[in-house]
C-alpha positions in Angstrom: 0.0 0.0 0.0 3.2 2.3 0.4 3.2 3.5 -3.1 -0.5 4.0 -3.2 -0.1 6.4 -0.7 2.3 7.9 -2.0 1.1 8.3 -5.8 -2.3 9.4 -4.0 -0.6 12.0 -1.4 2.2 13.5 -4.1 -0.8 13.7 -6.6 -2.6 15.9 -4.4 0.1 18.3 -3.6 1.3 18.8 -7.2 -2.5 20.1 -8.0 -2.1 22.4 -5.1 0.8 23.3 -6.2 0.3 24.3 -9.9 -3.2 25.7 -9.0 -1.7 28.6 -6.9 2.0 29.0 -8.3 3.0 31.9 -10.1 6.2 31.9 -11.8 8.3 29.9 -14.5 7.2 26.3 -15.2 8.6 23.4 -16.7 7.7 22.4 -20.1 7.7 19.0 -19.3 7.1 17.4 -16.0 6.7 13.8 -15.4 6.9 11.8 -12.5 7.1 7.7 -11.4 5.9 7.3 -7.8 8.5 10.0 -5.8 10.8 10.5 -8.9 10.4 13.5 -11.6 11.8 14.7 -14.3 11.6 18.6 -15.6 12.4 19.7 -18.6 13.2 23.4 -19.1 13.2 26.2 -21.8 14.4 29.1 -19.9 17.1 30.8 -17.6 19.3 29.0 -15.0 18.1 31.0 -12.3 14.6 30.6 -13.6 14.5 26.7 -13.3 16.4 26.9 -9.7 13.3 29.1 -8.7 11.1 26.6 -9.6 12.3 23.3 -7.8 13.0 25.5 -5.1 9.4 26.3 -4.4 8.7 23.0 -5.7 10.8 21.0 -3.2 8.8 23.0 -0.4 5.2 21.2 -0.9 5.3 19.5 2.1 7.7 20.3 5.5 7.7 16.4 5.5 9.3 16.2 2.2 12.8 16.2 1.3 14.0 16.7 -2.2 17.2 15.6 -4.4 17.8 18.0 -7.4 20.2 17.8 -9.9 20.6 19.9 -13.0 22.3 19.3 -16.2 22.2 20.6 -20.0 23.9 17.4 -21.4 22.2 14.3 -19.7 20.1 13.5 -16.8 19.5 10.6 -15.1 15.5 9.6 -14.3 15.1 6.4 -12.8 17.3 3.5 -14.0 17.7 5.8 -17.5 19.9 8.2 -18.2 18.5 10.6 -21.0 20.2 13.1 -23.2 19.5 15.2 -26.4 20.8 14.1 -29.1 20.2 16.5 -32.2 16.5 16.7 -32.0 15.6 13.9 -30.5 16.1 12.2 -26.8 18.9 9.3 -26.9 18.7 6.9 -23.6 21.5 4.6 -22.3 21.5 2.3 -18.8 21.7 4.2 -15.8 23.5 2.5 -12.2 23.1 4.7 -9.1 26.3 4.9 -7.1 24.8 2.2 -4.4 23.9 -0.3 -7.6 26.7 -3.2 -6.0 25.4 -5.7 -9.4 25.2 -8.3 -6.7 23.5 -10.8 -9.3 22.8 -14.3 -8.5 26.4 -16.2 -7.9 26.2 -18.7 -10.3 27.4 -21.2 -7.8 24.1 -21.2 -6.7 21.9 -24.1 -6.1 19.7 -23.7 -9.5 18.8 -25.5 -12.3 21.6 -24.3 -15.1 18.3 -22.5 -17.2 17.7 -20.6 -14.5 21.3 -19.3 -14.1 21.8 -18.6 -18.0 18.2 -17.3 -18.5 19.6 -14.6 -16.2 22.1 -12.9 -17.8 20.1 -13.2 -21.3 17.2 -11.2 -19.4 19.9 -8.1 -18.6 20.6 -8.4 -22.3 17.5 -7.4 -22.9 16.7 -4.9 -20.8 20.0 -3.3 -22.1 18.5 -3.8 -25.8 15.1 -2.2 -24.7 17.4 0.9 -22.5 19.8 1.9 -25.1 18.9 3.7 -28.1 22.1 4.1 -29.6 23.4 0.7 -31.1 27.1 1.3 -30.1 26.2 2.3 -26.4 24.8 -0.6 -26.0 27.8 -2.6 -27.6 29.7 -0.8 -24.7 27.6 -1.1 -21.7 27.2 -4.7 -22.2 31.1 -5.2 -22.0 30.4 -3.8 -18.9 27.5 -6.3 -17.9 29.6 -9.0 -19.0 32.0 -8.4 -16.9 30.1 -8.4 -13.9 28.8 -11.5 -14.3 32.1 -12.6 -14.8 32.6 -11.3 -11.1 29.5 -13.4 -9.8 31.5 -17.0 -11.6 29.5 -16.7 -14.8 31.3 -18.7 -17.4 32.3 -16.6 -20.6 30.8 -18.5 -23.1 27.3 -18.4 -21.9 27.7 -14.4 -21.6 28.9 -14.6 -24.9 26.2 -16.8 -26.5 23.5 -14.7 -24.7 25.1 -11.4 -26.0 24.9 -12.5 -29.8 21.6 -13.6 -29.1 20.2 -10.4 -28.3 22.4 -8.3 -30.6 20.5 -9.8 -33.3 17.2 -8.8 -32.4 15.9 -5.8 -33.4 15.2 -3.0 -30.9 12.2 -2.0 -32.0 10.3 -5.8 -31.6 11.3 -5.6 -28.1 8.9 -2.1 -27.5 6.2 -4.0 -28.3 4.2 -4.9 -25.5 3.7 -8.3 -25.7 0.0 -10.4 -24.6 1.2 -13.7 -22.8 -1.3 -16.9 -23.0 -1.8 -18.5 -20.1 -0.7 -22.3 -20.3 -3.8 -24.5 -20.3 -1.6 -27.2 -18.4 -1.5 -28.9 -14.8 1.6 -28.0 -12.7 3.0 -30.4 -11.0 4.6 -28.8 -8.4 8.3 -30.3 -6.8 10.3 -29.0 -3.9 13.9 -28.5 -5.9 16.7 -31.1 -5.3 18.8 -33.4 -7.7 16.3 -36.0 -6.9 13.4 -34.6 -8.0 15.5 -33.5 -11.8 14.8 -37.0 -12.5 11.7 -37.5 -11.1 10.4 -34.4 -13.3 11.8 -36.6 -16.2 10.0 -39.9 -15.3 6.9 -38.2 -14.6 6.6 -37.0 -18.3 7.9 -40.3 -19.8 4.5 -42.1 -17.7 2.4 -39.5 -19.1 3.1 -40.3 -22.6 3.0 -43.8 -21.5 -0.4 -43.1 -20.1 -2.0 -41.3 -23.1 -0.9 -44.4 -25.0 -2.4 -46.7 -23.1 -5.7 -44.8 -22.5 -6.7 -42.2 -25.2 -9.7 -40.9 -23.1 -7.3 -39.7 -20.7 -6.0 -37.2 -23.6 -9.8 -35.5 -23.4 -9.2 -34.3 -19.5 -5.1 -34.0 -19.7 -4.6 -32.9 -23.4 -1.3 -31.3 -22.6 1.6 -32.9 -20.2 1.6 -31.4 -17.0 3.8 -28.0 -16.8 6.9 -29.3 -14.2 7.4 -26.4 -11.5 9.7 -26.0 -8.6 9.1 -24.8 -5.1 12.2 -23.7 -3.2 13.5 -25.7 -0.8 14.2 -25.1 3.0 16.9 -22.5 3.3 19.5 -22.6 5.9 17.9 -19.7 7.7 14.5 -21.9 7.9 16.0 -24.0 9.4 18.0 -23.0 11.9 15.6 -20.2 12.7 12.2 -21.4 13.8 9.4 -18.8 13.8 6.2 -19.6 15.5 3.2 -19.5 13.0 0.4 -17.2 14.0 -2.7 -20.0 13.4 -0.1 -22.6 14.8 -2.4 -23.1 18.4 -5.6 -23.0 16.5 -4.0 -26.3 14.0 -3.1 -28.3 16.8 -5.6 -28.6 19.3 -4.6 -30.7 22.4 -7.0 -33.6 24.5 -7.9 -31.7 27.5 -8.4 -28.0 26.0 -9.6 -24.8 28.1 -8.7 -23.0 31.3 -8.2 -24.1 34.5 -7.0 -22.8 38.0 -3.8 -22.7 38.9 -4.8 -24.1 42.6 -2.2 -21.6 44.4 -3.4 -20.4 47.8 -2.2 -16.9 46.9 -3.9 -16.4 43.3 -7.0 -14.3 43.4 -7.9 -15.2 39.7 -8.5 -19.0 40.1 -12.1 -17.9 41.0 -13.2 -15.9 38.0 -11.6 -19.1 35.7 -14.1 -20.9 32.9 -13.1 -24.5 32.6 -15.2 -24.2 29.2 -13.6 -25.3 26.0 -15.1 -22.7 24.0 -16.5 -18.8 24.7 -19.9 -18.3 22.8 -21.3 -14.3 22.9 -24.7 -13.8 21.2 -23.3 -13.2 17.6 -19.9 -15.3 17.8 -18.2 -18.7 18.7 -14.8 -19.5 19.4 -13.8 -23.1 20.2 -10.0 -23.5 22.5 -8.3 -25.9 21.4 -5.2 -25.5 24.1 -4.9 -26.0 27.9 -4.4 -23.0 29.8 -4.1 -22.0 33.8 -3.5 -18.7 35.8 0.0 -18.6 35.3 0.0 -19.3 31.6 1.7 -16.6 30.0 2.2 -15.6 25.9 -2.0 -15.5 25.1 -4.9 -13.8 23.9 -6.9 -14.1 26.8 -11.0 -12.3 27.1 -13.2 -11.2 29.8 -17.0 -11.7 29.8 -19.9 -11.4 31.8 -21.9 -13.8 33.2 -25.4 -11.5 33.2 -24.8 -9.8 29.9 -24.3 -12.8 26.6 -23.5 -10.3 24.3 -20.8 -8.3 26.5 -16.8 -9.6 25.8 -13.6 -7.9 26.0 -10.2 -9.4 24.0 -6.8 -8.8 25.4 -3.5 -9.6 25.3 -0.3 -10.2 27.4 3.5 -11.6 27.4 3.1 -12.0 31.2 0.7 -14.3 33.6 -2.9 -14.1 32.8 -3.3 -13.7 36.8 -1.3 -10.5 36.4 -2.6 -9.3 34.0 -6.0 -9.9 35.0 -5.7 -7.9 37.6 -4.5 -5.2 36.5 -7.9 -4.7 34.6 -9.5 -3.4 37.6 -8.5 -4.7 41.4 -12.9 -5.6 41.3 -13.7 -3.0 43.7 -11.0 -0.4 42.3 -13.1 2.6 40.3 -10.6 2.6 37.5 -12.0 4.3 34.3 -11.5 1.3 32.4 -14.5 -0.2 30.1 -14.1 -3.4 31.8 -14.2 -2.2 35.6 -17.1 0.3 34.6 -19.2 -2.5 33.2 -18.5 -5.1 36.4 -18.9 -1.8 38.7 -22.3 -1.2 37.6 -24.5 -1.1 40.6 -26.6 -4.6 39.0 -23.0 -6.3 38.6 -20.5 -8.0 41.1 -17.5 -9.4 41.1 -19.4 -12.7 40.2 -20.1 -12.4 37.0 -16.5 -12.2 35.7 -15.3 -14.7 34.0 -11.4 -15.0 32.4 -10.7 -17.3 29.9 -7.6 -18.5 27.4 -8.2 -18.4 24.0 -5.1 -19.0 22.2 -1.2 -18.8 22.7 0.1 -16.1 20.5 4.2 -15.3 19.9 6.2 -13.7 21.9 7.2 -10.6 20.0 4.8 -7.8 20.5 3.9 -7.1 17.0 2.5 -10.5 15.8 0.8 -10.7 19.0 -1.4 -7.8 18.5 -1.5 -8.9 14.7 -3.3 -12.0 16.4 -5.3 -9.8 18.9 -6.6 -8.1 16.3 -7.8 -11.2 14.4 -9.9 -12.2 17.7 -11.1 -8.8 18.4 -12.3 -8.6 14.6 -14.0 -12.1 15.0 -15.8 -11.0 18.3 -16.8 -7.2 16.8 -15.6 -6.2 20.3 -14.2 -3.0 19.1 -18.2 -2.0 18.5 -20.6 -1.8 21.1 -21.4 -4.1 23.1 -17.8 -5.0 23.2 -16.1 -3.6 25.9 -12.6 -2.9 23.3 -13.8 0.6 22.7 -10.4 2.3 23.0 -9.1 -0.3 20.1 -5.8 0.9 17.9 -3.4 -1.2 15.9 -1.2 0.9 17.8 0.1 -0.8 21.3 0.6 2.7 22.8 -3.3 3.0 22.7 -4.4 -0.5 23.9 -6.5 -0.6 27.2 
């Protein structure tokens, strides 16, 4: 949604802008997201006037400007007049480290070589000028001979595209989608036979059965999922629906049984928390002391009444800290149970589901709960809700 926003917010300034500016103007402005380009027939001084009350739109904006009567660069292009009309060559910014894939990697070999045939032809689309391009891809050549790329393969792809003719390549092109079954295979060496075997049985298979050839009429597409990545697996992250896939025998809450816990009381030993318009089954064993969960409060007189919270400490803790009962706190949840027709009776805490230990997912999962319950509208007692955790009651 980032560059929504920003196409949306930009767009709305630049009316602003030219609606009440006064002054020289460009005779050609474009603009990509956040980057422009200007293009001026008038005075030095004239054009510096410009992006200088340009650059001011917004006090939250901060603009780089860079002038120049020979070439300018505007995106990944760098443009330049050329007689009367606009010439265009490759453009690397200064941070561009060409860090293409090492060709070392673990990849089938098409994947490698279709790489550097693809920067071929984004060159061929880039440069207008037939000997620039010539020259800048020596220069791509050689850094994919810094990434291992063998020679000859650079060298092969670099004919390949030198023959075609720049102008096919500005042709947008419509793609037909393949009416074929993927068959879908987590990449290793093993599976590069298995892909082969699998299309040998198909043709085996049509042979054998025509009538197969009406539902399958082409061979199924072979695809390739990535495999497990050393960071996967050495780094396990817990799965936000990970407690609701694996329920356990004995699920719900349960006290804690410690002399000194003032929550074991208010405890529903229900498996599941049902208001008037929603349902939510546990499917995990929590106590007092569990800590790491979405946890809600409802009320024993009122069905349709529910609160949804969170916490990386104790429930018991954190229940408390709602209201101590009898404490006036200007909560929503110790108004409601302070009413003069309510009493500390008709609280009841339950566990709903473990969520991760990092705050952000947590509340991510909070959310998802508080959304399923509609707490955040009345009845629901979450009416101080925020995706911010700075706000949350």
């Amino acid at each position: 949604m980032g560059p929504s926003y920003a196409i949306l917010f930009l767009a709305y300034l630049e009316e602003k802008f030219f609606n009440t500016y006064i002054g020289p103007q460009p005779d050609l402005y474009r603009r990509y997201i956040d980057d422009c380009i200007l293009l001026f027939y008038c005075t030095d001084s004239e054009a510096e006037f410009f992006t200088q009350k340009f650059t001011n739109l917004h006090p939250c904006l901060k603009f780089t400007t860079s002038f120049s009567k020979l070439s300018i660069p505007f995106l990944y292009i760098l443009i330049s007049p050329n007689d009367d009309k606009i010439s265009t060559s490759i453009y690397y910014k200064s941070t561009d480290s060409h860090s293409y894939l090492m060709y070392s990697s673990y990849h089938r070999h098409h994947t490698m070589n279709s790489i550097p045939f693809s920067q071929f032809l984004r060159l061929r689309r880039i440069c207008s000028v037939e000997d620039d391009f010539i020259t800048q891809s020596h220069c791509l050549i050689q850094f994919f001979v810094n990434r291992g790329y063998p020679l000859h393969i650079l060298q092969h792809s670099f004919l390949k595209v030198k023959s075609i003719q720049r102008n096919s390549l500005l042709i947008p092109k419509t793609r037909n989608k393949p009416n074929r079954t993927p068959f879908v295979l987590t990449f290793s060496e093993p599976s590069k036979s298995l892909a082969s075997t699998t299309k040998d049985l198909f043709n085996q298979i049509i042979k054998v059965s025509p009538s197969i050839q009406n539902v399958f009429s082409n061979p199924p597409i072979i695809a390739y999922r990535r495999p497990p990545s050393l960071k996967s697996i050495l780094v396990k992250t817990r799965k936000l629906n990970q407690s609701l896939s694996e329920p356990c025998l004995n699920p719900g809450i349960f006290p804690c049984d410690s002399s000194r816990c003032r929550t074991c009381q208010f405890v529903s030993k229900s498996s599941f928390i049902q208001t008037t318009t929603s349902y939510f089954s546990i499917r995990k064993r929590f106590n007092c002391t569990s800590t790491c969960l979405i946890y809600s409060i409802t009320c024993k007189k009122c069905p349709s009444i529910i609160y949804i919270g969170q916490t990386s400490r104790s429930l018991s803790t954190r229940f408390m800290e709602h209201f101590g009962i009898t404490n006036q706190s200007a909560t929503s949840v110790s108004q409601h149970f302070n009413k003069s027709s309510h009493s500390q009776d008709d609280v009841v805490v339950s566990g709903l589901i473990h969520a991760p230990i990092d705050e952000a997912p947590r509340i991510e999962l909070e959310n998802r709960i508080i959304f399923h319950f509609s707490s955040h509208h009345s009845p629901g007692l979450n009416t101080i809700f925020s995706f911010l955790p700075t706000s949350r009651q």
